[in-house]
C-alpha positions in Angstrom: -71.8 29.4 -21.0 -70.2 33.0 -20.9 -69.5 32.8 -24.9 -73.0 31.4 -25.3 -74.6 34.3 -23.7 -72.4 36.3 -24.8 -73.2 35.1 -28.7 -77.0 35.5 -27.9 -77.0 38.8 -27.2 -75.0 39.9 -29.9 -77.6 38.2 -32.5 -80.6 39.5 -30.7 -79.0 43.0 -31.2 -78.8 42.3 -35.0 -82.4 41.5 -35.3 -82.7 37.9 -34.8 -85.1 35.9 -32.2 -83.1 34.2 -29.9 -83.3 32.1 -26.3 -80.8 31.1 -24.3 -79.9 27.6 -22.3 -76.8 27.5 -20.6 -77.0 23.8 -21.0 -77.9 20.8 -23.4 -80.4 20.1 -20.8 -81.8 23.1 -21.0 -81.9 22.9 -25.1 -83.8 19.5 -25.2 -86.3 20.6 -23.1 -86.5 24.8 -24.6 -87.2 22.3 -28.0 -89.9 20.5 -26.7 -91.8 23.1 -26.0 -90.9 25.6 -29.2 -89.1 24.9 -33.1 -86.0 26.7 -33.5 -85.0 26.7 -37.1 -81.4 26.9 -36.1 -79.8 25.8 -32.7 -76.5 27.2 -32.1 -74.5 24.8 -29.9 -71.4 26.3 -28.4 -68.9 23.3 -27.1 -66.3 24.4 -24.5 -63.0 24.0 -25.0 -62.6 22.0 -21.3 -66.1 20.4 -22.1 -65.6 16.8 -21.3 -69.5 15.5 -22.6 -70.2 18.5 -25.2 -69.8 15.7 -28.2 -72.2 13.5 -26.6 -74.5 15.7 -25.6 -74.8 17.1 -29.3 -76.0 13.6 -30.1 -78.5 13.2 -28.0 -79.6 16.9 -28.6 -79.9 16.1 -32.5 -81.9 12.9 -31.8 -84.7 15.7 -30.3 -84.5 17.9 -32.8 -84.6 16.4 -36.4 -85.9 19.5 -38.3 -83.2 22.1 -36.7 -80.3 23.4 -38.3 -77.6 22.9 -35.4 -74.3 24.8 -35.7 -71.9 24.0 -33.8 -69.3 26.6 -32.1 -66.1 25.5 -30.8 -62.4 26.7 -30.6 -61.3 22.8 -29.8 -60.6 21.0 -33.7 -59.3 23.0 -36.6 -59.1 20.3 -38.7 -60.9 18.4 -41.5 -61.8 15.6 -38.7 -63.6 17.7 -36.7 -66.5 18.8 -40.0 -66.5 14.7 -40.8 -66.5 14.1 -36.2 -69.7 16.8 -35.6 -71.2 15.2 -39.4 -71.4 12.0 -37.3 -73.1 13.8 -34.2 -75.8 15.2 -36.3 -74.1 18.6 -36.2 -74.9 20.8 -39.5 -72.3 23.3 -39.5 -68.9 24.0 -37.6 -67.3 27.5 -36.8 -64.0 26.9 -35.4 -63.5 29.9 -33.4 -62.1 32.7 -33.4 -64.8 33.8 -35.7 -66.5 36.9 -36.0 -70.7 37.5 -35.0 -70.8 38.5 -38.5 -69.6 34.9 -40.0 -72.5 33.4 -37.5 -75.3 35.9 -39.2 -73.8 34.7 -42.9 -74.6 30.9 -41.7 -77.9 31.7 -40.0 -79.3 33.6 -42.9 -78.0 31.3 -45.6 -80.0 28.4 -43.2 -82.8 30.5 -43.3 -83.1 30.2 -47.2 -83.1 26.1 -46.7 -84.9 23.3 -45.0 -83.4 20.6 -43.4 -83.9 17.3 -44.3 -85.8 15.0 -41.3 -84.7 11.7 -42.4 -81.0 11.2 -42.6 -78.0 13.6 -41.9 -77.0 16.0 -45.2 -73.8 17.3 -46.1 -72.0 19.6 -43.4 -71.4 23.3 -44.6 -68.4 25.0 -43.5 
């Protein structure tokens, strides 16, 4: 949750409108209320549910961009495994606030398709 927060307040410095949930739980129910164009999903390392919880997050929120943050796959597997969950994007850490900014604004140029999952960008 540290890295989260951490990753929130370093984009609300650079100008962008962010909120914070320090858990899925916390997401689904922030996205009931209020759209986020772009959901930024960090998955802990020791997170045992994280890849489950994405799931069910995308299920809620068909018309947000989710990227997904996480220093646990480096591999071609892991764009094709988050793909699956309904995950958009992947930034395998480390990666710098500035590669996060390049992702959100080249989202911010695109809609997302409702129906059906599209191609993950890495």
């Amino acid at each position: 949750a540290m890295a989260a927060k951490t990753l929130a307040e370093q984009l609300g410095h650079r100008g962008f409108e962010t909120d914070f949930a320090n858990s899925f739980v916390g997401a689904e129910l922030a996205a009931r209320t209020k759209y986020y164009r772009t959901i930024i999903v960090v998955i802990e390392p020791d997170s045992s549910n994280g890849w489950d919880d994405l799931s069910s997050l995308r299920k809620r929120v068909l018309g947000s961009w989710i990227i997904v943050a996480t220093s646990r796959y480096h591999n071609d597997d892991a764009y094709d495994k988050i793909s699956r969950l309904g995950g958009d994007s992947l930034l395998a850490a480390p990666f710098s606030v500035e590669d996060l900014t390049m992702r959100l604004s080249a989202f911010s140029l695109r809609s997302r398709p409702v129906q059906g999952k599209g191609s993950i960008a890495r």
